[in-house]
PDB file of N, H, CA, C and O in Angstrom:
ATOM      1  N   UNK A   1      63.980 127.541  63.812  1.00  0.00           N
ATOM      2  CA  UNK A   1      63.657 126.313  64.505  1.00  0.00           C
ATOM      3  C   UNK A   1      64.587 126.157  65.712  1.00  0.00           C
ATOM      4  O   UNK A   1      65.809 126.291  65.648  1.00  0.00           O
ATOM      5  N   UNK A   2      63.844 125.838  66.899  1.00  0.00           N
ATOM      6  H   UNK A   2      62.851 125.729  66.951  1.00  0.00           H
ATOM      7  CA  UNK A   2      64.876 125.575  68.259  1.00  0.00           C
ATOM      8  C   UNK A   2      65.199 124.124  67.867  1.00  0.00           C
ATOM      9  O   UNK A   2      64.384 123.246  67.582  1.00  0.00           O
ATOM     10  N   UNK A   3      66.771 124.019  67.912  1.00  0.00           N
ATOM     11  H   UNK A   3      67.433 124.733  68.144  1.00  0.00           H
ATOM     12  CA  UNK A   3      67.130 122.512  68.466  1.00  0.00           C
ATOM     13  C   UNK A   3      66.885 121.969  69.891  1.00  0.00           C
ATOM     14  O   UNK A   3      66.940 122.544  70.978  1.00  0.00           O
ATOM     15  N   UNK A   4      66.553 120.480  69.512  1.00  0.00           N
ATOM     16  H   UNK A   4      66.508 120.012  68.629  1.00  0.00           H
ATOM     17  CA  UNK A   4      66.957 119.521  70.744  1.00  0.00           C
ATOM     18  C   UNK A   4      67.768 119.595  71.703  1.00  0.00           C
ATOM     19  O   UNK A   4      68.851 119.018  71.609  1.00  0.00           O
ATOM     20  N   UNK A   5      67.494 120.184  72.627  1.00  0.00           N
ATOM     21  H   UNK A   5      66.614 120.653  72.703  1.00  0.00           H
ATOM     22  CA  UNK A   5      68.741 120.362  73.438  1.00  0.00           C
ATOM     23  C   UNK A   5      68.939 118.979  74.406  1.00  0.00           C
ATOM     24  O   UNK A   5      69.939 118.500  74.943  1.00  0.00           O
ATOM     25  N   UNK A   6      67.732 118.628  74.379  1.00  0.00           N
ATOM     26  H   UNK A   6      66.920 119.016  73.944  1.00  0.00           H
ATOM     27  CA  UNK A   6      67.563 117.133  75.332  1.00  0.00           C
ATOM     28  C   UNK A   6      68.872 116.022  75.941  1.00  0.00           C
ATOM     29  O   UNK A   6      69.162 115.481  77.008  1.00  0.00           O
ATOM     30  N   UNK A   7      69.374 116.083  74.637  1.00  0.00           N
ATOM     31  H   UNK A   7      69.138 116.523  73.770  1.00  0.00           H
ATOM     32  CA  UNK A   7      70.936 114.536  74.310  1.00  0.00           C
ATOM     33  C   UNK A   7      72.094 115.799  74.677  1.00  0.00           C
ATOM     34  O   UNK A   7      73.223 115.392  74.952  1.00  0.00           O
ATOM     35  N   UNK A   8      71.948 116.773  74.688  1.00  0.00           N
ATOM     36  H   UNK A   8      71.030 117.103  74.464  1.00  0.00           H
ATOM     37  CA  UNK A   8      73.242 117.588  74.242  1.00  0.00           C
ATOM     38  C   UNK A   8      74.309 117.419  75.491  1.00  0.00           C
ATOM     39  O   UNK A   8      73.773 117.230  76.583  1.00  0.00           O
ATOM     40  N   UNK A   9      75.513 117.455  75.473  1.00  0.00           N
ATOM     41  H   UNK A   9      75.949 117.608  74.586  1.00  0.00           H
ATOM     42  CA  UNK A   9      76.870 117.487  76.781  1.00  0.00           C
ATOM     43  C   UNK A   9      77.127 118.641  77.149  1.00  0.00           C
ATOM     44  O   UNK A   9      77.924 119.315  76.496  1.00  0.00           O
ATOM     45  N   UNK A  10      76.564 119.099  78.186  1.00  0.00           N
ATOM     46  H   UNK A  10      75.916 118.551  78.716  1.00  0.00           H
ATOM     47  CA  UNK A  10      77.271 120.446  78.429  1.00  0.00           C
ATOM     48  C   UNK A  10      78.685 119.700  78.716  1.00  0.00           C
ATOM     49  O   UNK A  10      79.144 118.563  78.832  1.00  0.00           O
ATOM     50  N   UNK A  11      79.207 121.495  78.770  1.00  0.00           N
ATOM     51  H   UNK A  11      78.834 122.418  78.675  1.00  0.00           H
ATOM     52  CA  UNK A  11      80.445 121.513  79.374  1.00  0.00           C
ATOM     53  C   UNK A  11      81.177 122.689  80.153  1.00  0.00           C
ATOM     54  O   UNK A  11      81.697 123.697  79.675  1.00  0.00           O
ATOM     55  N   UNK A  12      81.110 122.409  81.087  1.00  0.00           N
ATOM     56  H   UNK A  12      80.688 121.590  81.476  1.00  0.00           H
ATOM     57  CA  UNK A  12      81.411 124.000  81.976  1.00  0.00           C
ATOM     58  C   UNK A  12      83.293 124.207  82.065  1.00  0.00           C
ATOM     59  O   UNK A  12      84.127 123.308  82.167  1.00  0.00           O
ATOM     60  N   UNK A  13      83.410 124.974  82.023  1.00  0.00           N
ATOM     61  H   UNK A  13      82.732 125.704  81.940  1.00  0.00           H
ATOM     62  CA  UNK A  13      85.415 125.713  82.517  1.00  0.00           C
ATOM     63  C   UNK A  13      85.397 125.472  83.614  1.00  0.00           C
ATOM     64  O   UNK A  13      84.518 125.709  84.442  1.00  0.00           O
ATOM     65  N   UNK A  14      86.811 124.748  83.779  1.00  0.00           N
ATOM     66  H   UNK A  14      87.525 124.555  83.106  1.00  0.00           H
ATOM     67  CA  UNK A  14      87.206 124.331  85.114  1.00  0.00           C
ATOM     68  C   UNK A  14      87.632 126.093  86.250  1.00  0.00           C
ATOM     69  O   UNK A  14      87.672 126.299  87.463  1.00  0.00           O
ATOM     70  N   UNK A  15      87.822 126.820  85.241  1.00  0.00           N
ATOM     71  H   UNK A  15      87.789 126.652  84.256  1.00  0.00           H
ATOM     72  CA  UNK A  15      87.625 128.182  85.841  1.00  0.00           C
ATOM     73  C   UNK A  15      86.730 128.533  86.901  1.00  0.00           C
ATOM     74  O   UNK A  15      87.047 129.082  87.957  1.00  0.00           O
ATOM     75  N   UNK A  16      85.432 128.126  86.488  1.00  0.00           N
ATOM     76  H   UNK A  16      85.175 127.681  85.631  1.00  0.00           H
ATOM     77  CA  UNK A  16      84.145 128.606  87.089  1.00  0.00           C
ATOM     78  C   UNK A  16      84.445 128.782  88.671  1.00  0.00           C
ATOM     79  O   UNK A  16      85.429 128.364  89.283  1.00  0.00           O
ATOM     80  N   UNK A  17      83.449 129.440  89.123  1.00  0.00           N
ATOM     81  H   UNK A  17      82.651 129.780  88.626  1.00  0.00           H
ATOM     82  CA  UNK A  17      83.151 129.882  90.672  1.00  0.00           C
ATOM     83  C   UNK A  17      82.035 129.247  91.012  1.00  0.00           C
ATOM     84  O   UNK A  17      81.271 128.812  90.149  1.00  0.00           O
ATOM     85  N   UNK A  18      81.799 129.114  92.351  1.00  0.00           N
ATOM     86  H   UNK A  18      82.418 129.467  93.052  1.00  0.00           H
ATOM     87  CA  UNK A  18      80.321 129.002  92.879  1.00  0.00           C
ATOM     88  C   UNK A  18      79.520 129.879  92.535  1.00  0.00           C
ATOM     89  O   UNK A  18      78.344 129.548  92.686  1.00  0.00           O
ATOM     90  N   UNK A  19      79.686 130.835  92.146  1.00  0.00           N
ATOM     91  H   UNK A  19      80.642 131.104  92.024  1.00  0.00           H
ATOM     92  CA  UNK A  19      78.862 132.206  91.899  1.00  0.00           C
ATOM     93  C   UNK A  19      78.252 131.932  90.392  1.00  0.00           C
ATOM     94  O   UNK A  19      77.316 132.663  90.069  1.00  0.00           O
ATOM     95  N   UNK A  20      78.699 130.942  89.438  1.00  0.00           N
ATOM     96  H   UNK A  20      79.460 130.348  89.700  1.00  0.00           H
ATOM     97  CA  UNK A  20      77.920 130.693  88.610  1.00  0.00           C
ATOM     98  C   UNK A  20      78.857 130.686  87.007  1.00  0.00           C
ATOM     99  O   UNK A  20      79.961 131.230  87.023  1.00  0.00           O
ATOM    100  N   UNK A  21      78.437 130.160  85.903  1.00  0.00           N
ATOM    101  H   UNK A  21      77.540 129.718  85.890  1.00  0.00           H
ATOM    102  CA  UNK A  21      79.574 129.736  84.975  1.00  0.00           C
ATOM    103  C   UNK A  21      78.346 129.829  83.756  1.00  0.00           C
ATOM    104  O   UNK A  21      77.120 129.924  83.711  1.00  0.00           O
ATOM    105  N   UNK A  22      79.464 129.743  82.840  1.00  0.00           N
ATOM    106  H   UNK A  22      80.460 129.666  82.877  1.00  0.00           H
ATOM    107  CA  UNK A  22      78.358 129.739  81.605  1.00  0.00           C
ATOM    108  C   UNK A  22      78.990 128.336  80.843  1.00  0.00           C
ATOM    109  O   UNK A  22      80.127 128.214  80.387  1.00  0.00           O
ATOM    110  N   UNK A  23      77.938 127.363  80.850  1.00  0.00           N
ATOM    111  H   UNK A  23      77.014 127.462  81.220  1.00  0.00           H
ATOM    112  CA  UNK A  23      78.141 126.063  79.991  1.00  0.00           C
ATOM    113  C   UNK A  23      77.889 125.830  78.419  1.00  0.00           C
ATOM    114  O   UNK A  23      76.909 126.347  77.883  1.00  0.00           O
ATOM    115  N   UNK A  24      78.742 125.088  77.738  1.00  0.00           N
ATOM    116  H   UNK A  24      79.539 124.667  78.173  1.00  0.00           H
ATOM    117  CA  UNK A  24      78.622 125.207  75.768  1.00  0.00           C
ATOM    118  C   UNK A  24      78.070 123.777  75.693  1.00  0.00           C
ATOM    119  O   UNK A  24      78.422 122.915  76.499  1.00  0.00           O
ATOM    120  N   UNK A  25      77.230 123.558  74.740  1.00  0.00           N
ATOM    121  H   UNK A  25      76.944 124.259  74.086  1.00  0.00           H
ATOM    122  CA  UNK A  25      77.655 122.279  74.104  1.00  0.00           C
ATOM    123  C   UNK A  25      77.494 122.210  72.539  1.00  0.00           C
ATOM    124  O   UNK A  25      76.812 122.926  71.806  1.00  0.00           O
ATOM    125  N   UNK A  26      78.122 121.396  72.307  1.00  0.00           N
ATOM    126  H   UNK A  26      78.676 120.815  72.903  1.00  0.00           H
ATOM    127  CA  UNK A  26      78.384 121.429  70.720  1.00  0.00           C
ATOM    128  C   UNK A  26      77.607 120.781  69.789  1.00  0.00           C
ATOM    129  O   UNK A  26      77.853 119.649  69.371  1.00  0.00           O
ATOM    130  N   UNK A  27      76.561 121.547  69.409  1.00  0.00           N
ATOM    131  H   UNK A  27      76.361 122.466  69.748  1.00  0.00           H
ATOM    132  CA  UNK A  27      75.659 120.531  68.363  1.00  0.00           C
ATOM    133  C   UNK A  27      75.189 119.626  67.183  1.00  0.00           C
ATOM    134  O   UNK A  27      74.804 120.476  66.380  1.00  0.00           O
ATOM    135  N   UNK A  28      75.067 118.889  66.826  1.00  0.00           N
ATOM    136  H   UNK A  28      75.380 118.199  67.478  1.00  0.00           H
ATOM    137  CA  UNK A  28      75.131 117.936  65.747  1.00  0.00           C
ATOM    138  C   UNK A  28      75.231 119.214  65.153  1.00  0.00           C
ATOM    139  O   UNK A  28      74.985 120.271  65.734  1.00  0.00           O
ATOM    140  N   UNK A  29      75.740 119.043  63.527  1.00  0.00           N
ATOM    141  H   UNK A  29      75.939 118.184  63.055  1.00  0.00           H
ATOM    142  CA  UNK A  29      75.517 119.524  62.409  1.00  0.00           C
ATOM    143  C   UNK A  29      76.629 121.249  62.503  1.00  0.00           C
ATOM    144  O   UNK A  29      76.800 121.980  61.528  1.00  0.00           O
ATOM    145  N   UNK A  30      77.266 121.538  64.047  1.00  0.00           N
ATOM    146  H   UNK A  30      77.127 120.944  64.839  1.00  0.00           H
ATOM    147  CA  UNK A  30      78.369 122.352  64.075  1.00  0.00           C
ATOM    148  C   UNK A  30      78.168 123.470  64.493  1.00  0.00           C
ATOM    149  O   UNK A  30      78.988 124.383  64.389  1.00  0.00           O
ATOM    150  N   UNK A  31      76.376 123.629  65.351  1.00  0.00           N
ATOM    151  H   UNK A  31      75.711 122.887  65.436  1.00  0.00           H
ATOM    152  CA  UNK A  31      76.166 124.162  65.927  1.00  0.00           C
ATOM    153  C   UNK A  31      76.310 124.669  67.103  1.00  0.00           C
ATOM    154  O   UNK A  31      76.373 123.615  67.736  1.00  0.00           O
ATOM    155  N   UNK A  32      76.416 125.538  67.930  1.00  0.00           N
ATOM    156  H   UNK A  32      76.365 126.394  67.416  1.00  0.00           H
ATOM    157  CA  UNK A  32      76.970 125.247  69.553  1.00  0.00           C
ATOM    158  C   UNK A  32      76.060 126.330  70.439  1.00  0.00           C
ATOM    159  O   UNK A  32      75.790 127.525  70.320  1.00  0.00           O
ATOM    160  N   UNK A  33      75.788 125.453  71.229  1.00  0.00           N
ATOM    161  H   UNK A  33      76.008 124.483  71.326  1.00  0.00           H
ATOM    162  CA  UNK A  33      74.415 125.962  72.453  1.00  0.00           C
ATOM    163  C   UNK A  33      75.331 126.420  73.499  1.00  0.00           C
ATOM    164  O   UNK A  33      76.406 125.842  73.660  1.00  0.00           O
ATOM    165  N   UNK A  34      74.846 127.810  74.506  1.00  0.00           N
ATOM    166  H   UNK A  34      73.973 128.279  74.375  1.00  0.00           H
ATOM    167  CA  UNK A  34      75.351 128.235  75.585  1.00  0.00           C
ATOM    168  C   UNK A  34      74.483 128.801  76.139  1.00  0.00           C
ATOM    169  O   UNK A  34      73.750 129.684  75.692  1.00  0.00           O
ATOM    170  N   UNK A  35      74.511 128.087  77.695  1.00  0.00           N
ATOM    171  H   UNK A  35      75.107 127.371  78.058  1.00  0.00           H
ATOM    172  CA  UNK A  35      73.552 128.398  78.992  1.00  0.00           C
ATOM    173  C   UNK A  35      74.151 129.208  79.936  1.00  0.00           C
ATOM    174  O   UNK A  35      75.303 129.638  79.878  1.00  0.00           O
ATOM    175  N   UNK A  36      73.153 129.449  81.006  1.00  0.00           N
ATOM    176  H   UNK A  36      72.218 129.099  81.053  1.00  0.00           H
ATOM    177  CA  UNK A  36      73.834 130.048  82.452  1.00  0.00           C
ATOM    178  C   UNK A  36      73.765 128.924  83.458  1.00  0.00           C
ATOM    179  O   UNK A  36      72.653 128.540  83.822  1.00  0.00           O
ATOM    180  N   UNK A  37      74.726 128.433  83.877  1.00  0.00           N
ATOM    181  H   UNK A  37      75.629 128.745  83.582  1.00  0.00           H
ATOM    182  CA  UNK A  37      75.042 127.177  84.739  1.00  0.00           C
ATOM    183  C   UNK A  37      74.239 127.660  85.929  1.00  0.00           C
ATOM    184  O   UNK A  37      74.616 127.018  86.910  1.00  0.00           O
ATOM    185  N   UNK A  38      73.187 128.615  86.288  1.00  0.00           N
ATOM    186  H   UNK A  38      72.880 129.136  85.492  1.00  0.00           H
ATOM    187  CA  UNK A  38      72.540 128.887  87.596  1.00  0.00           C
ATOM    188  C   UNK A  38      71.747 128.778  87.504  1.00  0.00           C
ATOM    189  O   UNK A  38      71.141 128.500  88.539  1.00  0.00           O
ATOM    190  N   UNK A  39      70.702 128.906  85.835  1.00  0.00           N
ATOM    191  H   UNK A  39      71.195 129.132  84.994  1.00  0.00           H
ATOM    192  CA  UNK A  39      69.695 128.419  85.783  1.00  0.00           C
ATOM    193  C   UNK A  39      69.500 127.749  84.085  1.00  0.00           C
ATOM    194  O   UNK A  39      69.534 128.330  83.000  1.00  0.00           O
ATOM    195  N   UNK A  40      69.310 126.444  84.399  1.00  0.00           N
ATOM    196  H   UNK A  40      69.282 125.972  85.280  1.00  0.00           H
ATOM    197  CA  UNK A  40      69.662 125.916  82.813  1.00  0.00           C
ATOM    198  C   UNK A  40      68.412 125.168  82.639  1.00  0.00           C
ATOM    199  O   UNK A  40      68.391 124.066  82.089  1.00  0.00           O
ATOM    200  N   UNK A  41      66.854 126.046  83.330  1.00  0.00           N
ATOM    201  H   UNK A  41      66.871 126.941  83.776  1.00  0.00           H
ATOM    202  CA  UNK A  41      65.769 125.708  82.751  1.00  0.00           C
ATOM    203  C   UNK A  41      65.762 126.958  81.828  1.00  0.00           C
ATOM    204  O   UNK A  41      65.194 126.742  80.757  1.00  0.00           O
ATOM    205  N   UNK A  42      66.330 128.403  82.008  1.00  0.00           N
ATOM    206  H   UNK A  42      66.791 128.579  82.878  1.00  0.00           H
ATOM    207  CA  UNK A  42      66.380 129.311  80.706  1.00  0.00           C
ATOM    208  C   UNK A  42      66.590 128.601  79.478  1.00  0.00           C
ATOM    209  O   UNK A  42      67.001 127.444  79.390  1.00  0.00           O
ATOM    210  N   UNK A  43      66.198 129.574  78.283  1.00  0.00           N
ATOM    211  H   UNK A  43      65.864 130.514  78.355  1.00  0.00           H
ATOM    212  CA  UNK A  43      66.505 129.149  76.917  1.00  0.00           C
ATOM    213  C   UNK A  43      68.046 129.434  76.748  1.00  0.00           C
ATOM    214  O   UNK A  43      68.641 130.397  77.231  1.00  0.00           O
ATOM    215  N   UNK A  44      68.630 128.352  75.919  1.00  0.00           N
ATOM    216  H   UNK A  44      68.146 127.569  75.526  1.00  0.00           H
ATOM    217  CA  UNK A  44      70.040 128.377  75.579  1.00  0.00           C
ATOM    218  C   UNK A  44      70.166 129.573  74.888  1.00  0.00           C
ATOM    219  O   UNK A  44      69.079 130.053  74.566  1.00  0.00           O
ATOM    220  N   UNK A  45      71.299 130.308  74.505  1.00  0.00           N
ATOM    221  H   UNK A  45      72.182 129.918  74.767  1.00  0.00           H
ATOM    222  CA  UNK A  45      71.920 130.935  72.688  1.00  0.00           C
ATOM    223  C   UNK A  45      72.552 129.911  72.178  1.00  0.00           C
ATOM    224  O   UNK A  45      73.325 129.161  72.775  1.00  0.00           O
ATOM    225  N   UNK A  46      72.178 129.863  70.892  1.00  0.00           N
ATOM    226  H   UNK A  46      71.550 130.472  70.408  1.00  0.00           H
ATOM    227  CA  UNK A  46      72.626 128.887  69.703  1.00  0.00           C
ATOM    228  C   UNK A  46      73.123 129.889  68.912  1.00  0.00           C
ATOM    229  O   UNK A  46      72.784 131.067  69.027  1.00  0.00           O
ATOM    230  N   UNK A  47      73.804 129.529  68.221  1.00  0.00           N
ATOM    231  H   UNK A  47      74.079 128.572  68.128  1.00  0.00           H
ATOM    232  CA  UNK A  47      75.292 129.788  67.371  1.00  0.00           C
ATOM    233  C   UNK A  47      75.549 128.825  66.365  1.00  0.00           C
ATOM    234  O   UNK A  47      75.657 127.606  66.497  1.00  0.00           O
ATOM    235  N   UNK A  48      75.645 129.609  65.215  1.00  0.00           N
ATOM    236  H   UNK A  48      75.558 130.599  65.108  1.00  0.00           H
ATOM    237  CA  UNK A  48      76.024 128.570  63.959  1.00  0.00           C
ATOM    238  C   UNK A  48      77.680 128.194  64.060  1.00  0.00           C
ATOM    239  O   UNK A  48      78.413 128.688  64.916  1.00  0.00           O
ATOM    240  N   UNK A  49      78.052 127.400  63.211  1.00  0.00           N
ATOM    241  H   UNK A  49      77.457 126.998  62.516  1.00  0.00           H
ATOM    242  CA  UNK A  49      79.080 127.730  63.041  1.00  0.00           C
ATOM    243  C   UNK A  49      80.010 128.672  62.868  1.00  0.00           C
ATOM    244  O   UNK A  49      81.010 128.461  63.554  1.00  0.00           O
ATOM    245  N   UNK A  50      80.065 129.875  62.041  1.00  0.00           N
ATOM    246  H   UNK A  50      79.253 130.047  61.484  1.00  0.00           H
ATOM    247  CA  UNK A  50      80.830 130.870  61.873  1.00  0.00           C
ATOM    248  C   UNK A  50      80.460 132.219  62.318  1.00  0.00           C
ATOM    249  O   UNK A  50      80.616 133.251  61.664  1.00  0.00           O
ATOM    250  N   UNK A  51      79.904 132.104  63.610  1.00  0.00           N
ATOM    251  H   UNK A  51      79.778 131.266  64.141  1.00  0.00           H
ATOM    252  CA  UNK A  51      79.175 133.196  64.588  1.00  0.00           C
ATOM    253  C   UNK A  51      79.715 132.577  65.724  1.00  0.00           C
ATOM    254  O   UNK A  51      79.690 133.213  66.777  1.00  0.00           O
ATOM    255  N   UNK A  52      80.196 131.458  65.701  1.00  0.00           N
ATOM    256  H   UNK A  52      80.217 130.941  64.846  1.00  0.00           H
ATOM    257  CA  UNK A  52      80.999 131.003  67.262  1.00  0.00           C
ATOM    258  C   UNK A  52      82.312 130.975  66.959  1.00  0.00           C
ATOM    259  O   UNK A  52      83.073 131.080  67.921  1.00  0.00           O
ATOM    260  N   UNK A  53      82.764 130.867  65.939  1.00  0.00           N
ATOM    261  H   UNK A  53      82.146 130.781  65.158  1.00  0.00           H
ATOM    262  CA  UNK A  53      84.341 131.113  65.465  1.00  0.00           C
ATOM    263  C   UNK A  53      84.082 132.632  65.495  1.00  0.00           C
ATOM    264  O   UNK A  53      84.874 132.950  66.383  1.00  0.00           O
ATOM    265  N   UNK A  54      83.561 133.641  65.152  1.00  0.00           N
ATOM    266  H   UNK A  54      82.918 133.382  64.431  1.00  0.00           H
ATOM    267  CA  UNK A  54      83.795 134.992  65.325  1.00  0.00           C
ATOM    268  C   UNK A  54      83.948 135.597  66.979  1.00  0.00           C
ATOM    269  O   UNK A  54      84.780 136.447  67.296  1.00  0.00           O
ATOM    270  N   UNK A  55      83.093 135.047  67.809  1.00  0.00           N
ATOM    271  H   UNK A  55      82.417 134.356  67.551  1.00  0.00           H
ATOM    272  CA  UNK A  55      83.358 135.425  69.279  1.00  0.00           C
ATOM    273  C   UNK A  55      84.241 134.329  69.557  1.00  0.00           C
ATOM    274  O   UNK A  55      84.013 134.054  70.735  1.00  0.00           O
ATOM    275  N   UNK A  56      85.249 133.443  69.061  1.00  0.00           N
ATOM    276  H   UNK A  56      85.434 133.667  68.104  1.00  0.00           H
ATOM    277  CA  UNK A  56      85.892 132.616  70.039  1.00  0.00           C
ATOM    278  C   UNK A  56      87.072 133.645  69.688  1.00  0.00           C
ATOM    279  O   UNK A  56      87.767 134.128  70.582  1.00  0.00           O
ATOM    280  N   UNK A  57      87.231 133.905  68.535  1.00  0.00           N
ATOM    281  H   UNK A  57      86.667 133.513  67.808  1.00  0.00           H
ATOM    282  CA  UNK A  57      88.493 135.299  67.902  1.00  0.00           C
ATOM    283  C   UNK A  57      88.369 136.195  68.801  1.00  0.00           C
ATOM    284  O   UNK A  57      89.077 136.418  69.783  1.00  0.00           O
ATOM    285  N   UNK A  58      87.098 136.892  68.297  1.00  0.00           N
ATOM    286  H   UNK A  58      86.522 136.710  67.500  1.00  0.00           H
ATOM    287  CA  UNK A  58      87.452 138.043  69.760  1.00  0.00           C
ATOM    288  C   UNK A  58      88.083 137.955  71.041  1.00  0.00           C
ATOM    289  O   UNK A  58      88.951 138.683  71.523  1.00  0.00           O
ATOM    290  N   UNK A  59      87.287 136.559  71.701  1.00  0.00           N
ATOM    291  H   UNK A  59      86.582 135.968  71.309  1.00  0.00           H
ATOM    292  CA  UNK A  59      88.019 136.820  72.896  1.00  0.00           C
ATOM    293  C   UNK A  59      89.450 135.921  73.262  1.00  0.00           C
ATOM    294  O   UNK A  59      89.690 135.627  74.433  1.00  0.00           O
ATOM    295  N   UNK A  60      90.272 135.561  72.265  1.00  0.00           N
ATOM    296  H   UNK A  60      90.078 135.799  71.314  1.00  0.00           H
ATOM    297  CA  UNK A  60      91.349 135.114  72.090  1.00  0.00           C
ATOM    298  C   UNK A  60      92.568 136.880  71.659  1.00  0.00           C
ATOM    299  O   UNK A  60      93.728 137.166  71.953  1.00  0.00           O
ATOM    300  N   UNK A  61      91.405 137.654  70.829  1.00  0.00           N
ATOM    301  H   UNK A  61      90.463 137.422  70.590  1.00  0.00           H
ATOM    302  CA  UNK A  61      92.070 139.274  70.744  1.00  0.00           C
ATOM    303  C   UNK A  61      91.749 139.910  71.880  1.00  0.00           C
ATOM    304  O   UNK A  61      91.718 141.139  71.821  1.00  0.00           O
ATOM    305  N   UNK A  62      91.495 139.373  72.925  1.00  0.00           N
ATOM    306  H   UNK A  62      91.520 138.374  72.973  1.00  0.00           H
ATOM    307  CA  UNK A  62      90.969 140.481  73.966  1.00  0.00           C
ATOM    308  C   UNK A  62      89.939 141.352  73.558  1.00  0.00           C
ATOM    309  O   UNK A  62      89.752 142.381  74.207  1.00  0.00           O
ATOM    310  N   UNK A  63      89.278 141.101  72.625  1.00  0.00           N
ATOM    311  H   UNK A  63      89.430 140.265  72.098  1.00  0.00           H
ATOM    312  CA  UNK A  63      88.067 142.481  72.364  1.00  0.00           C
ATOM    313  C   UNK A  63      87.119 142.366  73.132  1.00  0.00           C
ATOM    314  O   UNK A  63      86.177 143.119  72.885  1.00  0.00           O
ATOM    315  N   UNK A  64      86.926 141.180  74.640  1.00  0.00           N
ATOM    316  H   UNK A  64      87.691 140.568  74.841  1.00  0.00           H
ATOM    317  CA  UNK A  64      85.256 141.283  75.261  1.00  0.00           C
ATOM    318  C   UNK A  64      86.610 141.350  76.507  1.00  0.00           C
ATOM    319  O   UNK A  64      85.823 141.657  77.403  1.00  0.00           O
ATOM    320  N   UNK A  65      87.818 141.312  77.158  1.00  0.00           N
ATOM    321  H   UNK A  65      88.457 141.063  76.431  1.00  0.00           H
ATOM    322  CA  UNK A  65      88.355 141.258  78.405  1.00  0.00           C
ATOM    323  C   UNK A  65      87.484 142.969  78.951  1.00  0.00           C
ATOM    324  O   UNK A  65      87.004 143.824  78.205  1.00  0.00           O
ATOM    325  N   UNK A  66      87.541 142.965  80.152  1.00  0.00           N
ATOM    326  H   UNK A  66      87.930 142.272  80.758  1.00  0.00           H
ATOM    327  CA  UNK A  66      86.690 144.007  81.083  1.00  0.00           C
ATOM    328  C   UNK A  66      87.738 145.031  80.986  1.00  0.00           C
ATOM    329  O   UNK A  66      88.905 144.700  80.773  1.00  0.00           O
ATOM    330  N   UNK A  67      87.312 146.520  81.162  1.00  0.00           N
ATOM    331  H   UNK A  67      86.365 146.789  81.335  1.00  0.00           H
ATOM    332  CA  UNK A  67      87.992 147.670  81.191  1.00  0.00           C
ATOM    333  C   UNK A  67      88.612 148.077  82.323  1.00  0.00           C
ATOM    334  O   UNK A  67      87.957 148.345  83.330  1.00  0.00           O
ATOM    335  N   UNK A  68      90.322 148.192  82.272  1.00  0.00           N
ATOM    336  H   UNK A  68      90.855 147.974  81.454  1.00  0.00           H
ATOM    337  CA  UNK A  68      90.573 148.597  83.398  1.00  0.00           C
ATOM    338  C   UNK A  68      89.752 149.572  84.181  1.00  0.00           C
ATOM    339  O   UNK A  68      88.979 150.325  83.590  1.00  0.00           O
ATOM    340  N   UNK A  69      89.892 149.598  85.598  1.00  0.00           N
ATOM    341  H   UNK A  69      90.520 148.986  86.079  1.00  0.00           H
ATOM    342  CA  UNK A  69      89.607 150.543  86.434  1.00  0.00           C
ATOM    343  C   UNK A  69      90.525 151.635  86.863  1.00  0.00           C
ATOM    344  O   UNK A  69      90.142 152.483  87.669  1.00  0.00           O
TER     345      UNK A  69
END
């Protein structure tokens, strides 16, 4: 089932560029939605709870940072 995304808060990183950002918001029940801030008529990814604690780990371990050159 797709959630409501309708009510939801994004929230973009004060990081972001003009070139474009990726926005979360956090869904009733502990779910959490993520868009592309360039086009946010696309469909979100939704994430349960303990599938967004697994990629927030990773990239707190560096396992998604880019490969040196």
């Amino acid at each position: 089932m797709t959630p409501d995304l309708t009510d939801a808060r994004w929230i973009k990183s004060l990081a972001c560029s003009s070139a474009g950002c990726v926005e979360v918001a956090h869904l009733p029940g502990g779910d959490v939605a993520l868009r592309d801030s360039k086009d946010v008529g696309k469909a979100a990814h939704v994430f349960d709870r303990s599938e967004w604690s697994a990629f927030l780990s990773g990239v707190r371990n560096g396992e998604f940072d880019l490969p040196s050159s």
